[in-house]
MARBA-3410 file (N, C-alpha, C, O; in Angstrom, 1 decimal):
169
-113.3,-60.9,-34.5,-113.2,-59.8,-33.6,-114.2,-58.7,-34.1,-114.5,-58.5,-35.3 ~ -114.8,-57.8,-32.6,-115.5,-56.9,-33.6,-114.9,-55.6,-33.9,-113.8,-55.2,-33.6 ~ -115.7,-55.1,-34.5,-115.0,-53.5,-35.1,-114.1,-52.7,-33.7,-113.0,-52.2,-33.6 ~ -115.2,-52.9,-32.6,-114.9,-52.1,-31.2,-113.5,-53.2,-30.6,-112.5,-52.7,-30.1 ~ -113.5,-54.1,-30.7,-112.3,-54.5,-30.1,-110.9,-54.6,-31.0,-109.8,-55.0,-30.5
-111.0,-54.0,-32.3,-110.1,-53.7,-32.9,-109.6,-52.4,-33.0,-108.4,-52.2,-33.2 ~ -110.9,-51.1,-32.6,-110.4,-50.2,-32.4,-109.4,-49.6,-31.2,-108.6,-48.6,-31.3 ~ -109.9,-50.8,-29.8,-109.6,-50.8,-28.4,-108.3,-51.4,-29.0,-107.5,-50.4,-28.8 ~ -107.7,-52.0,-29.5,-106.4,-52.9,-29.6,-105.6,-52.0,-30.9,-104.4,-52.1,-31.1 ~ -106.0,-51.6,-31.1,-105.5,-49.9,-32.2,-105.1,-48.9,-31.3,-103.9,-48.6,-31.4
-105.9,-48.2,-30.1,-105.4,-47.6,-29.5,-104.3,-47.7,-28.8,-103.4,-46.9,-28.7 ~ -104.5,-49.1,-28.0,-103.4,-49.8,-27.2,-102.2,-49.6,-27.8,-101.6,-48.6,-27.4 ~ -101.9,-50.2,-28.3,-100.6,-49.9,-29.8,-99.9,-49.0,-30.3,-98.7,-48.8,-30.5 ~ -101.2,-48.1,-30.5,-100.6,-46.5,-30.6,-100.5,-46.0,-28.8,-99.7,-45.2,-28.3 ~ -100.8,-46.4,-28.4,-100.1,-46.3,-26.9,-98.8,-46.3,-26.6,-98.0,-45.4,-26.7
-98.7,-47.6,-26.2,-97.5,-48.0,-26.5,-96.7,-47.5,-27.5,-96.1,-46.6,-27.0 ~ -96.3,-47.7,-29.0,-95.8,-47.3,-29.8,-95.5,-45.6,-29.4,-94.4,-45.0,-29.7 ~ -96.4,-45.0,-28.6,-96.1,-43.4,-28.3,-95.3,-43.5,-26.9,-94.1,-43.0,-26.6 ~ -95.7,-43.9,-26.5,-95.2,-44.1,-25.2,-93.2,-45.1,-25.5,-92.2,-45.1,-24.7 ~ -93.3,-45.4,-26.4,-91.8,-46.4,-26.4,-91.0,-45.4,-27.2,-89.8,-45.3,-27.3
-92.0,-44.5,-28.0,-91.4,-43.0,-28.8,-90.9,-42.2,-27.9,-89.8,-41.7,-28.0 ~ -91.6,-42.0,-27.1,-91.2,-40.9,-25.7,-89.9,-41.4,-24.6,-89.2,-40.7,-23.9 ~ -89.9,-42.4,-24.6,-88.8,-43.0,-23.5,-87.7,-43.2,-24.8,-86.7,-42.4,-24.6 ~ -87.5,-43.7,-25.7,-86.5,-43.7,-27.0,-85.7,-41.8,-27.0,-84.6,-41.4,-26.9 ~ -86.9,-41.2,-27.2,-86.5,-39.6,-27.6,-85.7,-39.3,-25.8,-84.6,-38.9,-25.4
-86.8,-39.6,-25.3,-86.0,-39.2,-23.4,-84.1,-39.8,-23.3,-83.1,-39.1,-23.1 ~ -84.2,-41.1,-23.6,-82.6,-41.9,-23.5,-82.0,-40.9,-24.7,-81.3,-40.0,-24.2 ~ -82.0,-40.9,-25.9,-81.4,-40.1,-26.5,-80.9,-38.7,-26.3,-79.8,-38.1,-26.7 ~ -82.1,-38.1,-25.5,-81.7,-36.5,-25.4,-80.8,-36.5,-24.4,-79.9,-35.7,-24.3 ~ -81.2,-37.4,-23.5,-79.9,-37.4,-22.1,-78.6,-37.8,-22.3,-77.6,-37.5,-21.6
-78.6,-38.6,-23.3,-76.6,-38.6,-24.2,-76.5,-38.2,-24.7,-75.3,-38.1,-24.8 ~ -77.4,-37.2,-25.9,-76.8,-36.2,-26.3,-76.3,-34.6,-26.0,-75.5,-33.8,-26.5 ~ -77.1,-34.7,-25.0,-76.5,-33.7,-24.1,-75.5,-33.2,-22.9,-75.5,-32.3,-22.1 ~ -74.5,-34.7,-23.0,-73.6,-34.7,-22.7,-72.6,-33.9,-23.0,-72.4,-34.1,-24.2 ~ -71.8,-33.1,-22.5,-71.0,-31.9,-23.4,-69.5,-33.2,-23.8,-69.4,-34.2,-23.1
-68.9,-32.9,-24.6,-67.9,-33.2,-25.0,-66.5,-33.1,-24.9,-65.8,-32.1,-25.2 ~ -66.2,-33.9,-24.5,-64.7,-33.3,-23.6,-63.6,-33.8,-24.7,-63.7,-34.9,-25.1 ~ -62.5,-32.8,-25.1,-61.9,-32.8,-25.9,-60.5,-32.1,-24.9,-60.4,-31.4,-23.9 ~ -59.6,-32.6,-25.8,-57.8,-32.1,-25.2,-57.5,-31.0,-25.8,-57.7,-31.1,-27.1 ~ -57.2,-29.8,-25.4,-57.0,-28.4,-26.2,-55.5,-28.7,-26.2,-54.8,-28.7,-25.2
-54.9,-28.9,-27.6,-53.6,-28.6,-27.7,-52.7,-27.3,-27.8,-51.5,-27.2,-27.7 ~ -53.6,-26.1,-28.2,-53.3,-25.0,-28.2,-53.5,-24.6,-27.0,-54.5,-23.9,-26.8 ~ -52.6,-24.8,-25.9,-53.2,-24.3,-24.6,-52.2,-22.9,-24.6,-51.0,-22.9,-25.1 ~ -52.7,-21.6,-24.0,-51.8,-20.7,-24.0,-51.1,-20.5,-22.3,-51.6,-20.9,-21.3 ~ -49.9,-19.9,-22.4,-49.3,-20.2,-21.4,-49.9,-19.1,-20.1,-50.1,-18.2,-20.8
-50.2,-18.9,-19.4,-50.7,-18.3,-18.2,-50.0,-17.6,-17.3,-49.9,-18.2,-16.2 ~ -49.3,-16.2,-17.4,-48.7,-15.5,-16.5,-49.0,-14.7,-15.5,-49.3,-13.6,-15.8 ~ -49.1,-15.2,-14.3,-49.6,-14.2,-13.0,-48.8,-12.6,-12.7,-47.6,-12.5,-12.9 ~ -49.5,-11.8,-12.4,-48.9,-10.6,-12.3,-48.5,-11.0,-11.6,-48.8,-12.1,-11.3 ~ -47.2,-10.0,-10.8,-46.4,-10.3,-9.5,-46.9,-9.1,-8.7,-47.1,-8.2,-9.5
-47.1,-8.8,-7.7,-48.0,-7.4,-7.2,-46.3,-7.0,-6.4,-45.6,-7.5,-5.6 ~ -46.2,-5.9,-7.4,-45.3,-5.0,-7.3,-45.3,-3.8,-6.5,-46.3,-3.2,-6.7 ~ -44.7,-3.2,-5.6,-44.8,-1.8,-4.9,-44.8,-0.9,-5.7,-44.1,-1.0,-6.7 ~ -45.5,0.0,-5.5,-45.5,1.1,-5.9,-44.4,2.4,-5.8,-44.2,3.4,-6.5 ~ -44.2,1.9,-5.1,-43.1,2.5,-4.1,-41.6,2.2,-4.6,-40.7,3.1,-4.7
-41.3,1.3,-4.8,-40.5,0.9,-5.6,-40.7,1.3,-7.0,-39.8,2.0,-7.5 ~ -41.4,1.0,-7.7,-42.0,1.2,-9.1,-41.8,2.5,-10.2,-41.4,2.8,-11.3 ~ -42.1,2.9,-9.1,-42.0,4.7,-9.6,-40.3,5.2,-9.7,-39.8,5.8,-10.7 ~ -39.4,4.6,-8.4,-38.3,5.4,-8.8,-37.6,5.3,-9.6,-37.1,4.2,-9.6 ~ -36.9,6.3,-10.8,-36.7,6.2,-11.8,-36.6,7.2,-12.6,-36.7,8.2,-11.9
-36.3,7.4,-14.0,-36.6,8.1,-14.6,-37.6,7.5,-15.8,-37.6,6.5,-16.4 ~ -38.8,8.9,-15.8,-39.7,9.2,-16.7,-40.0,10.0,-17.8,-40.8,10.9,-17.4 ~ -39.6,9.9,-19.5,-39.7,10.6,-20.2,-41.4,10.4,-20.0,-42.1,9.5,-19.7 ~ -41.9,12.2,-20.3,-43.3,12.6,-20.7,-43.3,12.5,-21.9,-42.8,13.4,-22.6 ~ -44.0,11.5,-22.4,-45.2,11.3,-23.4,-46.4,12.1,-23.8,-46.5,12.2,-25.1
-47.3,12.7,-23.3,-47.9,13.6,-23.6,-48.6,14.2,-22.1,-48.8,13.5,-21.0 ~ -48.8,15.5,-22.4,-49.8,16.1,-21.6,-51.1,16.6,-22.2,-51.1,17.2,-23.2 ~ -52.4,16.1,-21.4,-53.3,16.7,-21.6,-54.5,17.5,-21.1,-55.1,17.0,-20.2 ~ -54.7,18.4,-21.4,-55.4,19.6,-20.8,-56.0,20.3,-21.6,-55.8,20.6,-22.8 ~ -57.2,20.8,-20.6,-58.5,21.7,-21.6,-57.9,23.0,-21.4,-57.9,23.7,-20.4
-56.9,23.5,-23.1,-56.6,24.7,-22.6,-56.0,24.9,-24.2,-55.6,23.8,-24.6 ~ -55.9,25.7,-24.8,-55.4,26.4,-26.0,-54.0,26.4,-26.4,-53.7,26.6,-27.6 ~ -52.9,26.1,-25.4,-51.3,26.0,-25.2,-51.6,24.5,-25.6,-52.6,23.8,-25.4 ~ -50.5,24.4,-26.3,-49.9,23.3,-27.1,-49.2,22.2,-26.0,-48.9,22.4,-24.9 ~ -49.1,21.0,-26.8,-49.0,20.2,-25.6,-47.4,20.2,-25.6,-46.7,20.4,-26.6
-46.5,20.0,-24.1,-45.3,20.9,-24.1,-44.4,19.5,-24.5,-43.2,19.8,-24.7 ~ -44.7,18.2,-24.7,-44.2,17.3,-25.2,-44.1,17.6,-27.1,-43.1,17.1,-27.7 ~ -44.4,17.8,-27.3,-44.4,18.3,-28.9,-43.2,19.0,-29.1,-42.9,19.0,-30.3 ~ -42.5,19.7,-28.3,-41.9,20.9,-28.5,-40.2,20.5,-27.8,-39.1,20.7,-28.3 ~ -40.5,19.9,-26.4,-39.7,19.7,-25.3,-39.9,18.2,-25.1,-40.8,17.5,-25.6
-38.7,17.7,-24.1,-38.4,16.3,-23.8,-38.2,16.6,-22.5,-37.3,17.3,-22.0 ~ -39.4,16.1,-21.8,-39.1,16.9,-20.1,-39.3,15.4,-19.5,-40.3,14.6,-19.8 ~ -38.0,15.0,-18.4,-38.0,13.8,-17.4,-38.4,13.9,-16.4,-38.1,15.0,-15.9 ~ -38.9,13.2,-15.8,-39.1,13.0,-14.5,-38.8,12.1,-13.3,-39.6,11.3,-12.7 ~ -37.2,12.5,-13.0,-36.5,11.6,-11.8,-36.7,11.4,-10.8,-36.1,11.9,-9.9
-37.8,10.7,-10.6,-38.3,10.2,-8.7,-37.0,8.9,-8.1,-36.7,7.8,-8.5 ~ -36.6,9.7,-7.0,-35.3,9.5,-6.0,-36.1,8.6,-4.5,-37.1,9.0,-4.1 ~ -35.7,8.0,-4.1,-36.0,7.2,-3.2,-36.1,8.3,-1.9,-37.1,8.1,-1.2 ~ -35.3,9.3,-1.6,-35.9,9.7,-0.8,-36.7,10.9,-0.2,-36.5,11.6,0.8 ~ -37.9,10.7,-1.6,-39.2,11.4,-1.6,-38.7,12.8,-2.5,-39.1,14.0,-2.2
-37.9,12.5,-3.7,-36.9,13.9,-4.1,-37.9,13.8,-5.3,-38.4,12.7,-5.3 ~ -38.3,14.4,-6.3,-38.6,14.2,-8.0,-37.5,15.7,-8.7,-37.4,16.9,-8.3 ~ -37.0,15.2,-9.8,-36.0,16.0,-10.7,-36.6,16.2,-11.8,-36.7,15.3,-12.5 ~ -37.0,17.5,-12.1,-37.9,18.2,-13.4,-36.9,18.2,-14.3,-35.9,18.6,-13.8 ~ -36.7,17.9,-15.5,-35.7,18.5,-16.3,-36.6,18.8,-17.6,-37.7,18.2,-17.8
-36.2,19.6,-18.5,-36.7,20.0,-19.3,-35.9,20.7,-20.4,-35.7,21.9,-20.1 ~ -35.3,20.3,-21.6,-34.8,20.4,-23.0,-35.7,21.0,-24.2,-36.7,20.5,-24.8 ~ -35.2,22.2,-24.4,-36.2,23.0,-25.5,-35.1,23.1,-26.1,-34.3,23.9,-25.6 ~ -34.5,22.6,-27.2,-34.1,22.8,-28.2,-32.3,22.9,-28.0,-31.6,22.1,-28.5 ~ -31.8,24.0,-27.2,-30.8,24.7,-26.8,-31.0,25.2,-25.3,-30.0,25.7,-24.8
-31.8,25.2,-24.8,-32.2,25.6,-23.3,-32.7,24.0,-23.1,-33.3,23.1,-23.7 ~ -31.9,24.5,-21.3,-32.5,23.5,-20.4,-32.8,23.7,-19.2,-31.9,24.3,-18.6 ~ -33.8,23.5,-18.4,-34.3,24.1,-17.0,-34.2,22.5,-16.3,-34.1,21.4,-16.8 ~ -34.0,23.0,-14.6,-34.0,21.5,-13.8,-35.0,22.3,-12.5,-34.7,23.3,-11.9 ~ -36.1,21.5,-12.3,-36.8,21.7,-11.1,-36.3,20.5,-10.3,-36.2,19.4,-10.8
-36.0,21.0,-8.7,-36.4,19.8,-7.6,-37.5,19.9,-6.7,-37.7,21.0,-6.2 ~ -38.0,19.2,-6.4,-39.2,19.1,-5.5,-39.2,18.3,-4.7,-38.1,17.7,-4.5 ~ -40.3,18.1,-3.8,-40.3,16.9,-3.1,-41.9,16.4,-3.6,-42.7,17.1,-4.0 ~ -42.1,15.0,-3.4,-43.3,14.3,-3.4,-43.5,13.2,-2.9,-42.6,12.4,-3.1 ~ -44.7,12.8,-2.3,-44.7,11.4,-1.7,-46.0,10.8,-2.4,-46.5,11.3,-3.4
-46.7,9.5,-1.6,-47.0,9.2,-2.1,-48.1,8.3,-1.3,-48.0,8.3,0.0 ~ -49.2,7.5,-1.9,-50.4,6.6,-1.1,-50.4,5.2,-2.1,-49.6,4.9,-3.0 ~ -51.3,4.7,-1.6,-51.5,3.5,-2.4,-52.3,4.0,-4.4,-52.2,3.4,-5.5 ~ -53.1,5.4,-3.9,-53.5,5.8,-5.0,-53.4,6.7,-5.7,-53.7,6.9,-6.9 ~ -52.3,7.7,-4.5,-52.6,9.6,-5.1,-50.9,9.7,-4.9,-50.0,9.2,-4.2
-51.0,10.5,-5.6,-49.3,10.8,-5.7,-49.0,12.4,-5.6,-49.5,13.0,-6.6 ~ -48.4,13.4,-4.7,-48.6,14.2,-4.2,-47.4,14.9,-5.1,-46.3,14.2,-4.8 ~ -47.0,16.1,-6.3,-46.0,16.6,-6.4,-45.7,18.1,-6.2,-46.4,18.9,-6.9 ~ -45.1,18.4,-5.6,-45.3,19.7,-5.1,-46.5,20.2,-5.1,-46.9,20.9,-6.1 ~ -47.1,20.0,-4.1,-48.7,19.9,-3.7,-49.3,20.1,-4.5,-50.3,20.9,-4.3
-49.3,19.6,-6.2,-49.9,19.2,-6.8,-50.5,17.5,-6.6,-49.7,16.6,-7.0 ~ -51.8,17.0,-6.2,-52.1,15.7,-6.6,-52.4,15.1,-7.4,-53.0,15.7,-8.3 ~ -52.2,13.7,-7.4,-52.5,13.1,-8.7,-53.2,11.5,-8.6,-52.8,10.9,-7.6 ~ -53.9,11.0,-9.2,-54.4,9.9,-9.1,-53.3,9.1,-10.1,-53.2,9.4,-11.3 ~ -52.4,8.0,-9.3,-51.4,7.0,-10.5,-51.8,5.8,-11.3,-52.9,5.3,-10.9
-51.3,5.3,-12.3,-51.8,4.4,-12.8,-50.3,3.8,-13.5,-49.6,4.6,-14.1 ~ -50.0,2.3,-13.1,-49.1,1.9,-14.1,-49.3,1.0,-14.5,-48.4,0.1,-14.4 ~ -50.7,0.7,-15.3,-50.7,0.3,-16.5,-52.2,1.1,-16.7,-52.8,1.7,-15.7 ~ -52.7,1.1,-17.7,-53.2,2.3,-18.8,-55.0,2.0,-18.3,-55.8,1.1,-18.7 ~ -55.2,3.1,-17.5,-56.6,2.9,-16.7,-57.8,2.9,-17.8,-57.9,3.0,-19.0
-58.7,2.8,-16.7,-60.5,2.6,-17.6,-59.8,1.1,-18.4,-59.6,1.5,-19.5 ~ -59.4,0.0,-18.4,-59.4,-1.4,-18.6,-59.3,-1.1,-20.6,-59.9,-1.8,-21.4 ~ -58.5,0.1,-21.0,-58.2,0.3,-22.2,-56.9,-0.5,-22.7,-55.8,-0.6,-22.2 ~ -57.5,-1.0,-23.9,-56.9,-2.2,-24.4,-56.0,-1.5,-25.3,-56.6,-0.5,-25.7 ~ -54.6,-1.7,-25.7,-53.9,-1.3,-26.6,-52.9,-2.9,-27.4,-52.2,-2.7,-28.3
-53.0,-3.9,-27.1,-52.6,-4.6,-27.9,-50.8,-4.9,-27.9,-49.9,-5.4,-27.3 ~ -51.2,-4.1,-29.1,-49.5,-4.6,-30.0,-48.3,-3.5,-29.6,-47.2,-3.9,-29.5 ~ -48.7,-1.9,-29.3,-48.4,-1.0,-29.0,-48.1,-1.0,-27.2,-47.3,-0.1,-26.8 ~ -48.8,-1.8,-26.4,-48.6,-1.8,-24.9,-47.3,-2.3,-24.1,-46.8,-3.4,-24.2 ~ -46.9,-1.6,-23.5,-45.7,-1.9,-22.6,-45.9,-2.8,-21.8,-47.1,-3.2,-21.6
-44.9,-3.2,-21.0,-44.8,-3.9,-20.0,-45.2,-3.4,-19.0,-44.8,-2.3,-18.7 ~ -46.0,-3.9,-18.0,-46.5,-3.5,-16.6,-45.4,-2.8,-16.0,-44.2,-3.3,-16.1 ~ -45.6,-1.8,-15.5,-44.1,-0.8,-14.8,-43.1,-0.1,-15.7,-42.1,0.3,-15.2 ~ -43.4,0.1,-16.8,-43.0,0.9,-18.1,-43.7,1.8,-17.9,-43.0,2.8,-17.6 ~ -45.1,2.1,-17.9,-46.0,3.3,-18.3,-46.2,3.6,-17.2,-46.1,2.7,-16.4
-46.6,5.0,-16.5,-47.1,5.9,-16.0,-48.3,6.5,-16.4,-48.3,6.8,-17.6 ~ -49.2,6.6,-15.7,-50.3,7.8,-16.0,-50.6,8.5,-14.6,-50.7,8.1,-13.4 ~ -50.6,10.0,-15.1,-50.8,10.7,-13.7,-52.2,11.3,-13.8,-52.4,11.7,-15.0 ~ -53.0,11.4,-13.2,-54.7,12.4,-14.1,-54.9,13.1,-12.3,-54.9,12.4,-11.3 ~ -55.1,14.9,-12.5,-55.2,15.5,-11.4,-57.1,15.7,-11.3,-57.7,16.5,-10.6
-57.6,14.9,-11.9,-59.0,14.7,-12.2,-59.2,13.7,-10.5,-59.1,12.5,-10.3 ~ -59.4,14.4,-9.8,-59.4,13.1,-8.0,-61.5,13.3,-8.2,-62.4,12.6,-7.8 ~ -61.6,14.2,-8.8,-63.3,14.2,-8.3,-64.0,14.4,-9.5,-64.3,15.6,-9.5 ~ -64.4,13.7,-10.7,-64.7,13.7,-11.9,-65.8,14.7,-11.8,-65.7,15.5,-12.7 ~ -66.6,14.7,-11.0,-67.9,15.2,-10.7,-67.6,16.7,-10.7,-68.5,17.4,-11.2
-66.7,17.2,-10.2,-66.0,18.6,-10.4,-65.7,18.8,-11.6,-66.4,19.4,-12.4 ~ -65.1,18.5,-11.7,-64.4,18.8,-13.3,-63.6,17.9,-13.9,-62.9,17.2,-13.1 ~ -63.5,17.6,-15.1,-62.3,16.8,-15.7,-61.6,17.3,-16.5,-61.1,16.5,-17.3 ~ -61.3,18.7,-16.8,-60.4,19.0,-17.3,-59.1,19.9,-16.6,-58.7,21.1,-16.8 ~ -58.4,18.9,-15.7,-57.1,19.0,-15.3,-56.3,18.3,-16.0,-56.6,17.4,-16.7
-55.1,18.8,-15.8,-54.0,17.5,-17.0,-54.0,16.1,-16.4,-53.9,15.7,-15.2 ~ -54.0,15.5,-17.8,-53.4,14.0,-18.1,-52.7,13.8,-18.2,-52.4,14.4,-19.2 ~ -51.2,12.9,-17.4,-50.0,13.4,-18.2,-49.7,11.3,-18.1,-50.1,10.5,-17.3 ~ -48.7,11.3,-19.5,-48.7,10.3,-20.0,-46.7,9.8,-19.6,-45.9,10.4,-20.3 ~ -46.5,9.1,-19.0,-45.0,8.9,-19.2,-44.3,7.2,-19.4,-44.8,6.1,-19.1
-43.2,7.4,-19.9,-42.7,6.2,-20.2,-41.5,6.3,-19.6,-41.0,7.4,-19.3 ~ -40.9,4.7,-19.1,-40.0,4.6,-18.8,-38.5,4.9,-19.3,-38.4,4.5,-20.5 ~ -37.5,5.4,-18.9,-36.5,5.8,-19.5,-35.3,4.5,-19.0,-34.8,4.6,-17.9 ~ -35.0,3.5,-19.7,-34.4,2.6,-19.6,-32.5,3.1,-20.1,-31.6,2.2,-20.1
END
């Protein structure tokens, strides 16, 4: 053979040989990248909310948890234990415990799917703990907590009170 037909049959080889490299690596990459399907034993259990009325939800009694507001006065939960009895028919019951005094407001208030009207004060509701704020270990049950915020137009202002309540079981 001459030199040129050994290098022609060199090439060939490494041809092939590259080419049987490339279809080898191709079949391999395509089973390896099969994802893995495995049995999760730790499966956790999955509870659907139940979509609850609101309307229902609220009546009750509500101990205040805190109030908050851009203002120099102390917050009046610190001091006092004031409830808040919403009555089915559109009644709310102020009560308020300072130490040895006690005051009882009645009002009336109703209500929307979002704003909660109390003696024509409004309020934007929340029962469970808005802005998608995470509390964990410390968090109640859906329909335990209350949040009222008279903040309806952020753009105006946001320092109206926050007021925070829990349920009185």
């Amino acid at each position: 053979m001459t030199n040129y037909n050994i290098k022609q049959t060199n090439k060939q080889k490494m041809r092939i040989n590259l080419l049987a490299i490339f279809l080898m690596l191709t079949i391999a990459s395509c089973i390896s990248t099969q994802p893995k399907i495995t049995a999760d034993k730790n499966t956790a259990e999955v509870t659907k909310q139940k979509n609850k009325n609101p309307y229902k939800l609220i009546i009750g009694k509500w101990k205040m948890e805190s109030y908050q507001v851009y203002s120099i006065n102390p917050d009046p939960t610190d001091t006092e234990d004031i409830i808040w009895e919403f009555k089915v028919g559109g009644e709310v019951i102020i009560n308020s415990q300072k130490g040895k005094k006690a005051s009882m407001n009645t009002t009336q208030y109703w209500m929307n799917k979002s704003i909660l009207n109390v003696n024509s004060q409004l309020f934007m509701y929340y029962f469970e703990e808005p802005l998608g704020l995470q509390r964990m270990n410390d968090a109640k049950p859906f329909g335990d907590e209350l949040w009222l915020d008279s903040n309806l137009d952020p753009s105006v202002s946001d320092h109206g009170p926050k007021i925070y309540f829990s349920r009185v079981r």
